[in-house]
PDB file of the backbone (N, CA, C, O) and the ligand in Angstrom, with CONECT records:
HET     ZN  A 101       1
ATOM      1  N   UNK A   1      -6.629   7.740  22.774  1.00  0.00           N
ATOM      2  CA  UNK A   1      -6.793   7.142  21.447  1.00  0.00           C
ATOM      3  C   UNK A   1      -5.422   7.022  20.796  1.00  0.00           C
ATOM      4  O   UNK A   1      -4.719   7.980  21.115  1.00  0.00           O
ATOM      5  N   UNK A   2      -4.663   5.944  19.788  1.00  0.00           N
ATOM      6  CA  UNK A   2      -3.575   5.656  19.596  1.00  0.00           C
ATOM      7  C   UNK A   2      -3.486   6.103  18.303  1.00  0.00           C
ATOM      8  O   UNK A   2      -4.021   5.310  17.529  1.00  0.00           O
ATOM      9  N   UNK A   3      -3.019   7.062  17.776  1.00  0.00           N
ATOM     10  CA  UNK A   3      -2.655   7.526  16.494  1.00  0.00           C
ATOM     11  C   UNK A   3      -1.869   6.883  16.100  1.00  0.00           C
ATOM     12  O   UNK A   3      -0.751   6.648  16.560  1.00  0.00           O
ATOM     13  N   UNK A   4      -2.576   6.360  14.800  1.00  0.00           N
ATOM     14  CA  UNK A   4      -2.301   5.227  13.637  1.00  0.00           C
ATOM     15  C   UNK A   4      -0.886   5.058  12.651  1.00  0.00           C
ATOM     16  O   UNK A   4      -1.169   5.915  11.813  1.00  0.00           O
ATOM     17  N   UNK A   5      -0.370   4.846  12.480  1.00  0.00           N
ATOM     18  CA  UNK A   5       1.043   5.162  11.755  1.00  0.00           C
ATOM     19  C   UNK A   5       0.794   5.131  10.720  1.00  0.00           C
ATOM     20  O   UNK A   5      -0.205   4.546  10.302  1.00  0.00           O
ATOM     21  N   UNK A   6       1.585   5.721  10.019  1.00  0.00           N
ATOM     22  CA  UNK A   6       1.136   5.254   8.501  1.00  0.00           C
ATOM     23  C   UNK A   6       2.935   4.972   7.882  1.00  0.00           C
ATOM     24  O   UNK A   6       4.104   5.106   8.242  1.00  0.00           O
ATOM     25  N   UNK A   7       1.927   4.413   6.504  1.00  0.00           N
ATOM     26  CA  UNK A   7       2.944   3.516   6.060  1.00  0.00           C
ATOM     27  C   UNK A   7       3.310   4.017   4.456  1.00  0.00           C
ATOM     28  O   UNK A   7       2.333   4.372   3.796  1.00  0.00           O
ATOM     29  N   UNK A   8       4.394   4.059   3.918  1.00  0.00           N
ATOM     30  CA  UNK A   8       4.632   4.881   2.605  1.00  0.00           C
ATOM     31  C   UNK A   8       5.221   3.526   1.418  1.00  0.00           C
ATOM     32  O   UNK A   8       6.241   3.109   1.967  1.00  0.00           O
ATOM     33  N   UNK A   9       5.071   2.930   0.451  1.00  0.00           N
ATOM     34  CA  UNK A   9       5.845   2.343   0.026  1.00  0.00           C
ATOM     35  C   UNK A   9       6.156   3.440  -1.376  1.00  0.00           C
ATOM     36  O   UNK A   9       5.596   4.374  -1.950  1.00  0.00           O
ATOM     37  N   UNK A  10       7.657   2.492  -1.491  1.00  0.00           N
ATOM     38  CA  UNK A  10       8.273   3.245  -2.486  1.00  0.00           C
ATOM     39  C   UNK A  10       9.030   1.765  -3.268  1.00  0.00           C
ATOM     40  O   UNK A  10      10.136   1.468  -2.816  1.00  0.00           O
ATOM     41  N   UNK A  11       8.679   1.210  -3.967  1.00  0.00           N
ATOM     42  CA  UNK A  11       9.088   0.417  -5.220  1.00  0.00           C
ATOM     43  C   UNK A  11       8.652  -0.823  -4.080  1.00  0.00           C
ATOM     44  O   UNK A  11       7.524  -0.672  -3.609  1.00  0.00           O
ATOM     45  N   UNK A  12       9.401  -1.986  -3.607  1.00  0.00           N
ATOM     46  CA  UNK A  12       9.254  -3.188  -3.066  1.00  0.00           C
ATOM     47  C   UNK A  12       9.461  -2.765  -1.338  1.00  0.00           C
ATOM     48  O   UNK A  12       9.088  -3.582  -0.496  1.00  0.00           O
ATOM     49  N   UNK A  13       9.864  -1.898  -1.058  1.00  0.00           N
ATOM     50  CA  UNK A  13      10.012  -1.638   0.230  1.00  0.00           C
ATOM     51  C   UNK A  13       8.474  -0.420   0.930  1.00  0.00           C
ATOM     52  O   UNK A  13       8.010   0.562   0.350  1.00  0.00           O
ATOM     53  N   UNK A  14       8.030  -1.027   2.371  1.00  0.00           N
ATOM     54  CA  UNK A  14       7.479  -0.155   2.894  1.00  0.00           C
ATOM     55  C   UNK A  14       7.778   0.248   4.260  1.00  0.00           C
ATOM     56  O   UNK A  14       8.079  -0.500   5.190  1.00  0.00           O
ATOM     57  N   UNK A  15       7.622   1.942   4.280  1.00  0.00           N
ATOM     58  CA  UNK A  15       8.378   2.722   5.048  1.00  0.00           C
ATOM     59  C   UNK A  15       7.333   2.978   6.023  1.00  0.00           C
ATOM     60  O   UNK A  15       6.191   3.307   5.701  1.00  0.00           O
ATOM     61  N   UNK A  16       7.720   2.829   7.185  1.00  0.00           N
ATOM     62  CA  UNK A  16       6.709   3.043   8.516  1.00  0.00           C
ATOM     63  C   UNK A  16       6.854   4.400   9.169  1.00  0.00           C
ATOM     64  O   UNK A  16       8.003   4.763   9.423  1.00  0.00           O
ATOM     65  N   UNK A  17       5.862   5.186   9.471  1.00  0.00           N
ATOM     66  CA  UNK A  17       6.440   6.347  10.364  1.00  0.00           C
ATOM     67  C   UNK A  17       5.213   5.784  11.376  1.00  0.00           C
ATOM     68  O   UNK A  17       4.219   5.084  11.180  1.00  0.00           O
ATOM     69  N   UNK A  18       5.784   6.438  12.540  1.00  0.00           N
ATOM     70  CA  UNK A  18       4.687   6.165  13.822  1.00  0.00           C
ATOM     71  C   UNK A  18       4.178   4.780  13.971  1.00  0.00           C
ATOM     72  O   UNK A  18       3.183   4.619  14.677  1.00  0.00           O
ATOM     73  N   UNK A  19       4.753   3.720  13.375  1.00  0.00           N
ATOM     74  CA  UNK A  19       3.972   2.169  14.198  1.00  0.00           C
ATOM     75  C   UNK A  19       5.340   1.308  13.494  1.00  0.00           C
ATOM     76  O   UNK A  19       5.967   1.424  12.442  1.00  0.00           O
ATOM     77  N   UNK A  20       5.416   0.405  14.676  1.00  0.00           N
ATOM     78  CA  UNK A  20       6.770  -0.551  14.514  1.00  0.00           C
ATOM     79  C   UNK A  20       6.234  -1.699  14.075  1.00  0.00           C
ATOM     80  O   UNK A  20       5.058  -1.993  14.290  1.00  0.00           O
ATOM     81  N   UNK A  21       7.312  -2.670  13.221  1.00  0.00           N
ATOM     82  CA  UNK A  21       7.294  -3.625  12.290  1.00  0.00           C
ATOM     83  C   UNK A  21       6.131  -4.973  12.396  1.00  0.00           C
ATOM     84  O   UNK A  21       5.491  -5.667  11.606  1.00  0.00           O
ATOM     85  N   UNK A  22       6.308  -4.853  13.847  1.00  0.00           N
ATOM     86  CA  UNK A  22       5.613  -5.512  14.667  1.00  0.00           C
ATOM     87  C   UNK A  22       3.746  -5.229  15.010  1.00  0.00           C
ATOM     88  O   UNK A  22       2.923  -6.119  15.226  1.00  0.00           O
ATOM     89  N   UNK A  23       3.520  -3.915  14.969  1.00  0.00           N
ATOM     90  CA  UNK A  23       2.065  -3.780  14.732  1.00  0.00           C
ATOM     91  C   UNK A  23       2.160  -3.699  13.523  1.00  0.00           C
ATOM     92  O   UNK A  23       1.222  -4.301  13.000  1.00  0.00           O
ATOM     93  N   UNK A  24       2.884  -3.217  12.744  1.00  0.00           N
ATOM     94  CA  UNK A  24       2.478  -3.465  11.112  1.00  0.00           C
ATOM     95  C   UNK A  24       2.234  -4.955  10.832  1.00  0.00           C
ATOM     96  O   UNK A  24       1.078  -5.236  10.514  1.00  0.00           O
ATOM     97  N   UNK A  25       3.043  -5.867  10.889  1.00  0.00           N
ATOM     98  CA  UNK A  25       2.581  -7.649  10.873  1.00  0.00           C
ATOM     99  C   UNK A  25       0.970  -7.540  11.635  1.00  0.00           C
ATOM    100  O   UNK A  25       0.010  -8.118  11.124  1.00  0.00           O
ATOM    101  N   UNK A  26       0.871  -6.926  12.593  1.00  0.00           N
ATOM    102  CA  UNK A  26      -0.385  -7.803  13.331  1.00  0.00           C
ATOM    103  C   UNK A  26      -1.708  -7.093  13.050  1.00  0.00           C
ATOM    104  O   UNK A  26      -2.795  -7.034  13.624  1.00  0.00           O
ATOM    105  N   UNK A  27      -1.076  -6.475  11.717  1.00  0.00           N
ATOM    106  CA  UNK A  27      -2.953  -6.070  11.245  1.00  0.00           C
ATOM    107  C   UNK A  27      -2.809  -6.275   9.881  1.00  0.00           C
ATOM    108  O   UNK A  27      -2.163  -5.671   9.026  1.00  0.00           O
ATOM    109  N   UNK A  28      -3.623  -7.359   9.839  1.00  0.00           N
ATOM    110  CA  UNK A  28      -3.313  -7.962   8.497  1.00  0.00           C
ATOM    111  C   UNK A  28      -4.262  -7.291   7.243  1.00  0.00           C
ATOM    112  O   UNK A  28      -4.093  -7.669   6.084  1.00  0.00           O
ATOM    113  N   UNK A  29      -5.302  -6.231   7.606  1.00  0.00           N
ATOM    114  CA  UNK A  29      -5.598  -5.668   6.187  1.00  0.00           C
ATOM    115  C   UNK A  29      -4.848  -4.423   6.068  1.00  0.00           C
ATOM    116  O   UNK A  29      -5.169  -3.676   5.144  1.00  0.00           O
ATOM    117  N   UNK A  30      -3.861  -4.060   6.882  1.00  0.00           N
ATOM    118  CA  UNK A  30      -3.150  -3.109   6.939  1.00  0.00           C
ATOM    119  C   UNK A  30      -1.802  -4.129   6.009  1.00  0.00           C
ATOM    120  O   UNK A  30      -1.508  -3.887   4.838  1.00  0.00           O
ATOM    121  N   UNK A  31      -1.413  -4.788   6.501  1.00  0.00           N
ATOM    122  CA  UNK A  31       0.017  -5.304   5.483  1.00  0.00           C
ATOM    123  C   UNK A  31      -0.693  -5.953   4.101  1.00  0.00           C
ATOM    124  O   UNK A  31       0.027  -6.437   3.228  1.00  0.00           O
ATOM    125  N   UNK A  32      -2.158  -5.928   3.966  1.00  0.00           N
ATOM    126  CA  UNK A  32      -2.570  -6.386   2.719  1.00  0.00           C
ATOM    127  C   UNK A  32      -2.261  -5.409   1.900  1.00  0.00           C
ATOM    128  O   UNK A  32      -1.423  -5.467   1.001  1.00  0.00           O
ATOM    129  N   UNK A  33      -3.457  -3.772   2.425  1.00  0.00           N
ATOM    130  CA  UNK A  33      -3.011  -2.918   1.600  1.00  0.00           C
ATOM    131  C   UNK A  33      -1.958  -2.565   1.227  1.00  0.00           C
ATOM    132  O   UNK A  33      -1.852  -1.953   0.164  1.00  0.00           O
ATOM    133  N   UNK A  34      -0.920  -2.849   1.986  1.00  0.00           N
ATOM    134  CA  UNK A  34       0.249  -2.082   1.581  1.00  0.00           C
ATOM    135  C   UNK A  34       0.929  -3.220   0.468  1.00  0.00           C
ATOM    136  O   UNK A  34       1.611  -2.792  -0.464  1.00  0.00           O
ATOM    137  N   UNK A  35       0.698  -4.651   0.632  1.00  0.00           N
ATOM    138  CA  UNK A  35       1.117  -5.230  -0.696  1.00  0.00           C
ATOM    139  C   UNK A  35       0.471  -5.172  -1.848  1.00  0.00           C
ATOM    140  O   UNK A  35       0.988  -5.414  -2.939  1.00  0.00           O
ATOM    141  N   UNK A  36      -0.486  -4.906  -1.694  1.00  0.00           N
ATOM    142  CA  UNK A  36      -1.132  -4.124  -3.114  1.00  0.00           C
ATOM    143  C   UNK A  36      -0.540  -3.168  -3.601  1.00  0.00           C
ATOM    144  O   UNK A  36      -0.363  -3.017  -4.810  1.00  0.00           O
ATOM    145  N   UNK A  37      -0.195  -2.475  -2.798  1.00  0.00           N
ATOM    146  CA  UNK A  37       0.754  -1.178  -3.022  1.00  0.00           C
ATOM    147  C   UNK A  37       2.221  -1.454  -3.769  1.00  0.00           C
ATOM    148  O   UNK A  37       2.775  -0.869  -4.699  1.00  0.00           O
ATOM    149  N   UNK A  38       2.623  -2.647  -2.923  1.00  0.00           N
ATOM    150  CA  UNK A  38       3.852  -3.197  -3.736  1.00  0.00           C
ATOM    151  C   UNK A  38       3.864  -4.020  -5.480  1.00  0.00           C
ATOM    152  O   UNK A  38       4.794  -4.005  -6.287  1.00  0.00           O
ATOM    153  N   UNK A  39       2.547  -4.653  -5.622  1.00  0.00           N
ATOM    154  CA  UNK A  39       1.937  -5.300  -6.460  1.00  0.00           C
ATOM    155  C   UNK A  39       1.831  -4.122  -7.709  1.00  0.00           C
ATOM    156  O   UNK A  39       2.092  -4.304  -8.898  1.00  0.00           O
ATOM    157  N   UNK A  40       1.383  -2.906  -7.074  1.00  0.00           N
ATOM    158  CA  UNK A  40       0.949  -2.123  -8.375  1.00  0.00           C
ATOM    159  C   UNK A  40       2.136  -1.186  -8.828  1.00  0.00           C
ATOM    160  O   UNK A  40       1.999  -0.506  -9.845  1.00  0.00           O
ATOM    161  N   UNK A  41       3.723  -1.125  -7.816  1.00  0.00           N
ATOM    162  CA  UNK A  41       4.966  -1.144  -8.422  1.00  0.00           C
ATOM    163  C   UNK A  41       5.196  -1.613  -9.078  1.00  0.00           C
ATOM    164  O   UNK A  41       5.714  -1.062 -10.049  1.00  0.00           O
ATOM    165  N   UNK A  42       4.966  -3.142  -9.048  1.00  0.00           N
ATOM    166  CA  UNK A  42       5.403  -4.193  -9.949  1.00  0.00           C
ATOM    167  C   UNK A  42       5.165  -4.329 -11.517  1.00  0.00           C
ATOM    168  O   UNK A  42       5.838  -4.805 -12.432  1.00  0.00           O
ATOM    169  N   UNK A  43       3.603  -3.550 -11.418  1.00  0.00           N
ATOM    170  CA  UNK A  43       3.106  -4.038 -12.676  1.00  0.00           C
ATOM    171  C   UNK A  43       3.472  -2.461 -13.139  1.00  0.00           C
ATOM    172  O   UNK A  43       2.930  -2.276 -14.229  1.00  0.00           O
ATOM    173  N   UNK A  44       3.992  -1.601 -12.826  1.00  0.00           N
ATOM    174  CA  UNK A  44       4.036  -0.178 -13.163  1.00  0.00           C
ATOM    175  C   UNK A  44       5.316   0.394 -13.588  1.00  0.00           C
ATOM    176  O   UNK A  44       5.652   1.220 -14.437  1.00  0.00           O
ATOM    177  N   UNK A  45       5.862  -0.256 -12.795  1.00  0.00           N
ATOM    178  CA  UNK A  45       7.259   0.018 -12.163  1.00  0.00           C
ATOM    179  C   UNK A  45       7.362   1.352 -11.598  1.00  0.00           C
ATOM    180  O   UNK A  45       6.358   2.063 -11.573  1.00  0.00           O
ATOM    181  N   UNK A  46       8.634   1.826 -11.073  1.00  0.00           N
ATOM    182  CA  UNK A  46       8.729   2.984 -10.091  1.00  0.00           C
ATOM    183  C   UNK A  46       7.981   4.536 -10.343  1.00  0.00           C
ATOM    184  O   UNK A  46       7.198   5.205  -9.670  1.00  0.00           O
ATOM    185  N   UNK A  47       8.729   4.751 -11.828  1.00  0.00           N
ATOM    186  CA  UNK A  47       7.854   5.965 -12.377  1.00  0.00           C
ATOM    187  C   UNK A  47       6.564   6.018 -12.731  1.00  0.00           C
ATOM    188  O   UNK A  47       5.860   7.027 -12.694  1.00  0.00           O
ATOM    189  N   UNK A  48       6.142   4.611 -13.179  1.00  0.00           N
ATOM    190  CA  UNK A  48       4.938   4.500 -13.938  1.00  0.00           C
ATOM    191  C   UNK A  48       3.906   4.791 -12.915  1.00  0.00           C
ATOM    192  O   UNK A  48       3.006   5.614 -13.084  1.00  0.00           O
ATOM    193  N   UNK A  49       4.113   3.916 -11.600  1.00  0.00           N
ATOM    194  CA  UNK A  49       2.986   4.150 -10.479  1.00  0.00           C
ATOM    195  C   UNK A  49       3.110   5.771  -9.599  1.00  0.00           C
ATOM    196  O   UNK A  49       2.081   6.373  -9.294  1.00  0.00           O
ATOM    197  N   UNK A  50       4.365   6.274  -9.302  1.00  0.00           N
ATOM    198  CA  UNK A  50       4.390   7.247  -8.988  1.00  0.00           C
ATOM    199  C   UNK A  50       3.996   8.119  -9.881  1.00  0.00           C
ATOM    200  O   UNK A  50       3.043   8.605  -9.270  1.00  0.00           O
ATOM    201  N   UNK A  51       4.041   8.762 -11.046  1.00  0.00           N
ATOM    202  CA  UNK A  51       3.147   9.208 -12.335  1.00  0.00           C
ATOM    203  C   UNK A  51       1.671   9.191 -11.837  1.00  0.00           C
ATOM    204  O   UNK A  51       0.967  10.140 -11.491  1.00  0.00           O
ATOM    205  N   UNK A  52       1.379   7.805 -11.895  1.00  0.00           N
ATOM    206  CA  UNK A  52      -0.595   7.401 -11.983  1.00  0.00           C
ATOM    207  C   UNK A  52      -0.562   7.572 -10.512  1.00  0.00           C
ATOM    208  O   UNK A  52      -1.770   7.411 -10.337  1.00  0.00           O
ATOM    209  N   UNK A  53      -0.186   7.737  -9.557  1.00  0.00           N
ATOM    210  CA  UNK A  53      -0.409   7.971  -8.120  1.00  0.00           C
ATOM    211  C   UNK A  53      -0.824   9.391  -7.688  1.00  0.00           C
ATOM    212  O   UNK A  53      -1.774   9.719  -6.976  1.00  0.00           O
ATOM    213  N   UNK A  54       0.235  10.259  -8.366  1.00  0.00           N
ATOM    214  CA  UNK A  54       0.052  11.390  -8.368  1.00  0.00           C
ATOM    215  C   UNK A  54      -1.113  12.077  -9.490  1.00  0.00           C
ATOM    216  O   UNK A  54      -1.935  12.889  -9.064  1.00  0.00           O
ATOM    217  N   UNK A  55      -1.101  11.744 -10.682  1.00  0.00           N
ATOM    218  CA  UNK A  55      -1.876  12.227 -11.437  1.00  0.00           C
ATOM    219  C   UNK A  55      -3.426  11.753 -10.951  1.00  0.00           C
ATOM    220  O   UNK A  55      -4.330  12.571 -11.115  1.00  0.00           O
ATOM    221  N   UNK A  56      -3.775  10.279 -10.283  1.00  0.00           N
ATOM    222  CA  UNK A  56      -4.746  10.009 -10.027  1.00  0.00           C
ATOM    223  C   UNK A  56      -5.366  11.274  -8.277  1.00  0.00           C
ATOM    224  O   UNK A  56      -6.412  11.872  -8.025  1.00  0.00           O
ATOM    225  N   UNK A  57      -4.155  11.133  -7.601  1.00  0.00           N
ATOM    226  CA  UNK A  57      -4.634  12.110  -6.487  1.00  0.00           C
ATOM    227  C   UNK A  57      -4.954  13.535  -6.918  1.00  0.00           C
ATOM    228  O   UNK A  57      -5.685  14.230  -6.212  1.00  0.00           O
ATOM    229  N   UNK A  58      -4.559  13.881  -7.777  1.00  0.00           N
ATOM    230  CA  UNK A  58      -5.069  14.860  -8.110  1.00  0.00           C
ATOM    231  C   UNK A  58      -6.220  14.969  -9.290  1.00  0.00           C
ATOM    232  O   UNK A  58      -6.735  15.964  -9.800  1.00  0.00           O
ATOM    233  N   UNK A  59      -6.356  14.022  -9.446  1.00  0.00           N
ATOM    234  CA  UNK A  59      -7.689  14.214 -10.542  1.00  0.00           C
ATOM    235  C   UNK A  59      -9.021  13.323  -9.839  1.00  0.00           C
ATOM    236  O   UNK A  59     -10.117  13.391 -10.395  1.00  0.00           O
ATOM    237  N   UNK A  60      -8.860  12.557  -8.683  1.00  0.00           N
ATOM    238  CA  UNK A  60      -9.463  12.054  -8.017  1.00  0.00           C
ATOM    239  C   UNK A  60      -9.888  12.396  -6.725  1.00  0.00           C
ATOM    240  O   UNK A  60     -11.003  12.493  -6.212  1.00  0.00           O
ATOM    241  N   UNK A  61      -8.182  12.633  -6.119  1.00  0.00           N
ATOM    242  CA  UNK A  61      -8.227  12.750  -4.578  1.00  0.00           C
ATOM    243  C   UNK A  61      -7.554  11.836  -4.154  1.00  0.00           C
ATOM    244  O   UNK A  61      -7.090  10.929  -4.845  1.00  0.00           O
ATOM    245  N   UNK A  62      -7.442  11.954  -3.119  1.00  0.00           N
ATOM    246  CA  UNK A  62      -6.203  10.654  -2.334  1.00  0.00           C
ATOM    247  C   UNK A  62      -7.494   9.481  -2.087  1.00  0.00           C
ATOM    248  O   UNK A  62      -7.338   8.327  -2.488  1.00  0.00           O
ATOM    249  N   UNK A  63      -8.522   9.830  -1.523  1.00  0.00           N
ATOM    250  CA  UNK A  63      -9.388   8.617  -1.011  1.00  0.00           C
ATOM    251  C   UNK A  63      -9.925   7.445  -2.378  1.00  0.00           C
ATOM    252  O   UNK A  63      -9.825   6.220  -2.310  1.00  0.00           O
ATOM    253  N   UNK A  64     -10.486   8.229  -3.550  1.00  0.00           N
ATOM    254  CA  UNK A  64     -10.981   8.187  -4.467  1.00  0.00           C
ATOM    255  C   UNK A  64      -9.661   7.313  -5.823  1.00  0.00           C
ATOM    256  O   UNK A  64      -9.806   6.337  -6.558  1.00  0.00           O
ATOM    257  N   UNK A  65      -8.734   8.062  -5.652  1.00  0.00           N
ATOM    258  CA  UNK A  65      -7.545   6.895  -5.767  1.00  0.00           C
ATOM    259  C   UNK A  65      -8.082   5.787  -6.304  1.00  0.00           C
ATOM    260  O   UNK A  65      -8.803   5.057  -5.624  1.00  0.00           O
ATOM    261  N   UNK A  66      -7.707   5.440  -8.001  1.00  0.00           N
ATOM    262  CA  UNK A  66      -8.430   3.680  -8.239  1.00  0.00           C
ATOM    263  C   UNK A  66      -7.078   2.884  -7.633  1.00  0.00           C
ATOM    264  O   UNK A  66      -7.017   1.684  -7.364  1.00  0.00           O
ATOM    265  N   UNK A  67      -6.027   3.871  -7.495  1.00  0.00           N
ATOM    266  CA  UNK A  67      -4.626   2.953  -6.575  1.00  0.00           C
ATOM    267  C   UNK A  67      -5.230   2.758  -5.023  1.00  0.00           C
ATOM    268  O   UNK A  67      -4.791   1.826  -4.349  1.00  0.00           O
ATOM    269  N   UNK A  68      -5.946   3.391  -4.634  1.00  0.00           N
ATOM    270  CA  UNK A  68      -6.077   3.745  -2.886  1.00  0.00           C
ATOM    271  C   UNK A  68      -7.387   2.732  -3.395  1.00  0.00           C
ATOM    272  O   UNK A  68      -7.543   1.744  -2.676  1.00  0.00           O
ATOM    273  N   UNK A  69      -8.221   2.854  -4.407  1.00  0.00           N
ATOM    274  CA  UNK A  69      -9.645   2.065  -4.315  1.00  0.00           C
ATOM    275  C   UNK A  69      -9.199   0.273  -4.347  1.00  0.00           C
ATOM    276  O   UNK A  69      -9.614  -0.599  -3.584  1.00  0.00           O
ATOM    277  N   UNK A  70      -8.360   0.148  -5.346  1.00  0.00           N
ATOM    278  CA  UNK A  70      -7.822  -1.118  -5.060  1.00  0.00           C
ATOM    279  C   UNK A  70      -7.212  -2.064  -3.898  1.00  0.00           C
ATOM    280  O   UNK A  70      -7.345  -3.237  -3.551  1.00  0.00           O
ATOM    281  N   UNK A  71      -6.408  -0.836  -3.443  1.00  0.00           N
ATOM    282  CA  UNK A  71      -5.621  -1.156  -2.361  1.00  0.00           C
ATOM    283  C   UNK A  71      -6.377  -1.575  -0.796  1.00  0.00           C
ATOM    284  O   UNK A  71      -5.968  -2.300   0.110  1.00  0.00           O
ATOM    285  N   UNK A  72      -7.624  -0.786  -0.941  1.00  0.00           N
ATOM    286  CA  UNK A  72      -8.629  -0.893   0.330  1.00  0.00           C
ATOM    287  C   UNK A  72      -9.194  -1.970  -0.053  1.00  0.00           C
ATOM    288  O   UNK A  72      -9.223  -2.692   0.944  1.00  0.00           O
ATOM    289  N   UNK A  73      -9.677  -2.518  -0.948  1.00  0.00           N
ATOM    290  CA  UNK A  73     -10.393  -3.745  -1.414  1.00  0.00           C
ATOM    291  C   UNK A  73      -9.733  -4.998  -1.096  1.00  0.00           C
ATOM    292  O   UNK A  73     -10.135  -6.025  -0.550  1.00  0.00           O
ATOM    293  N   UNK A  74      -8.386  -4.573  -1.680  1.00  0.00           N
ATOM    294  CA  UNK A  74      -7.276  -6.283  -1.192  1.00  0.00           C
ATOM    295  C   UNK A  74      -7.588  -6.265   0.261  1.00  0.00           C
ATOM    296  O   UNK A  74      -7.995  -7.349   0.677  1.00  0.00           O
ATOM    297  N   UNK A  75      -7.485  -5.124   1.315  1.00  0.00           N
ATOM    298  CA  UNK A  75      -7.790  -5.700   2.672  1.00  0.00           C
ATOM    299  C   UNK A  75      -8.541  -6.666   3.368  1.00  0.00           C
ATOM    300  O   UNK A  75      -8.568  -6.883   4.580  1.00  0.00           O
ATOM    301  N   UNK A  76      -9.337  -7.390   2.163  1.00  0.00           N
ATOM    302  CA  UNK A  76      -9.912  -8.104   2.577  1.00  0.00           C
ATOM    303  C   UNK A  76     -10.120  -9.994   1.580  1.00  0.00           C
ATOM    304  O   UNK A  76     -10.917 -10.919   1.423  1.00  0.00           O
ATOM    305  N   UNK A  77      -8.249  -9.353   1.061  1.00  0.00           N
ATOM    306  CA  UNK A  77      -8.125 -10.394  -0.317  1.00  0.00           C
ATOM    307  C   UNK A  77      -6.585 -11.385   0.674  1.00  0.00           C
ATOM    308  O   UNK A  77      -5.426 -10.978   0.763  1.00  0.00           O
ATOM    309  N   UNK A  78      -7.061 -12.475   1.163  1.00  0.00           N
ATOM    310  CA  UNK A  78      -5.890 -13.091   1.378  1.00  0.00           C
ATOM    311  C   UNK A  78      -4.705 -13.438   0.803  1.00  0.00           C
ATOM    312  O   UNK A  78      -3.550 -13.648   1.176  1.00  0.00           O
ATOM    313  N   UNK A  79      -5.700 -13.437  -0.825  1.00  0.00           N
ATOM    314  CA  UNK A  79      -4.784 -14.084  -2.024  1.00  0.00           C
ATOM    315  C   UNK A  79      -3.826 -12.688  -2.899  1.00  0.00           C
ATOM    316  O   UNK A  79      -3.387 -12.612  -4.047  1.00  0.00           O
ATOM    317  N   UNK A  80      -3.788 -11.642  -1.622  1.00  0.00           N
ATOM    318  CA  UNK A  80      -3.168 -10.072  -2.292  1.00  0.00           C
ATOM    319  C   UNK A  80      -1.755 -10.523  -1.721  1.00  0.00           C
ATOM    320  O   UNK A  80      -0.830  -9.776  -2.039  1.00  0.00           O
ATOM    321  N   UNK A  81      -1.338 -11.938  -0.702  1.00  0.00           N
ATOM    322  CA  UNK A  81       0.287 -11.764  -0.162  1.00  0.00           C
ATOM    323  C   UNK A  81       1.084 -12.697  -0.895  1.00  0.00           C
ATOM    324  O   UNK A  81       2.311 -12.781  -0.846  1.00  0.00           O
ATOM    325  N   UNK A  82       0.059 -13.608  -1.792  1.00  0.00           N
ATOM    326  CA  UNK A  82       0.868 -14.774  -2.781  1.00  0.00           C
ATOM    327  C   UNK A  82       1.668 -13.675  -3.997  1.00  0.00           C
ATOM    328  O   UNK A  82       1.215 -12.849  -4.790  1.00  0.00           O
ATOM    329  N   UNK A  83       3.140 -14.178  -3.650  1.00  0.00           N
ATOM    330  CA  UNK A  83       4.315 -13.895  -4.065  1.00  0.00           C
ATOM    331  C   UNK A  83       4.671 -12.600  -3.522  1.00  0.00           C
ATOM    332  O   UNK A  83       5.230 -11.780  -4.250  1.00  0.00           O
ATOM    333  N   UNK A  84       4.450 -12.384  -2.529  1.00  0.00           N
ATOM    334  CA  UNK A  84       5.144 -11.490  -1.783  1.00  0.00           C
ATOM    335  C   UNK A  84       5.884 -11.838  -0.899  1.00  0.00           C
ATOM    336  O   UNK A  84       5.199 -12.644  -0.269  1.00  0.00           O
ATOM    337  N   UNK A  85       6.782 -11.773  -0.451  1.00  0.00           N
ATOM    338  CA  UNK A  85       8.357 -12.221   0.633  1.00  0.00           C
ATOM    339  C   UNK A  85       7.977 -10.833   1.445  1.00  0.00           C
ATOM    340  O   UNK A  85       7.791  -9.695   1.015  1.00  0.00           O
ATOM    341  N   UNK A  86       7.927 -11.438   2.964  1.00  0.00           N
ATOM    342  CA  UNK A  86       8.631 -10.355   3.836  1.00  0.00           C
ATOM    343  C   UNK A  86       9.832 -11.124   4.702  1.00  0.00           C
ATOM    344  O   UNK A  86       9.950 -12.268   5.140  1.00  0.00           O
ATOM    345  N   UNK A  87      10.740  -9.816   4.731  1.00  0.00           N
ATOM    346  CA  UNK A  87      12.415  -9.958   5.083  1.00  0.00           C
ATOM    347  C   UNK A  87      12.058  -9.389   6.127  1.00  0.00           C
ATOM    348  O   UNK A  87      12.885  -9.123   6.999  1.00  0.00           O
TER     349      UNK A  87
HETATM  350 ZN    ZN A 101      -2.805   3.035   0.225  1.00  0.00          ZN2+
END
């Protein structure tokens, strides 16, 4: 069985441990969520989402997350990569 990488973003950039750039592109509700992730930097900015990220995992849980609840939902939002650039 292939243990899954996971992926960390931190402001506009996302950080891969365990899966290369290349399976990250080729699962596309996997690079959705994670631009949601970038999306809710945007509207937060750096402290603001790290703040509600943390305060929500702990008053929620990591799964339960309305950041993690959103973010699982775009996986299935095409319209979550309009205005997002990947370099
Ligand atoms: Zn997430």
């Amino acid at each position: 069985m292939r243990v899954k990488g996971v992926a960390m973003v931190l402001g506009r950039t996302i950080h891969l441990h365990g899966a290369s750039r290349l399976e990250f592109l080729s699962n596309t509700a996997w690079v959705r969520h994670e631009a949601c992730h970038v999306k809710q930097y945007r509207e937060y900015g750096m402290i603001g989402f790290l703040v509600r990220y943390l305060f929500q995992c702990a008053r929620w849980g990591y799964y339960d997350n309305p950041l993690e609840v959103a973010a699982r939902k775009a996986e299935a939002d095409p319209g979550i990569l309009e205005g997002i650039e990947i370099i």
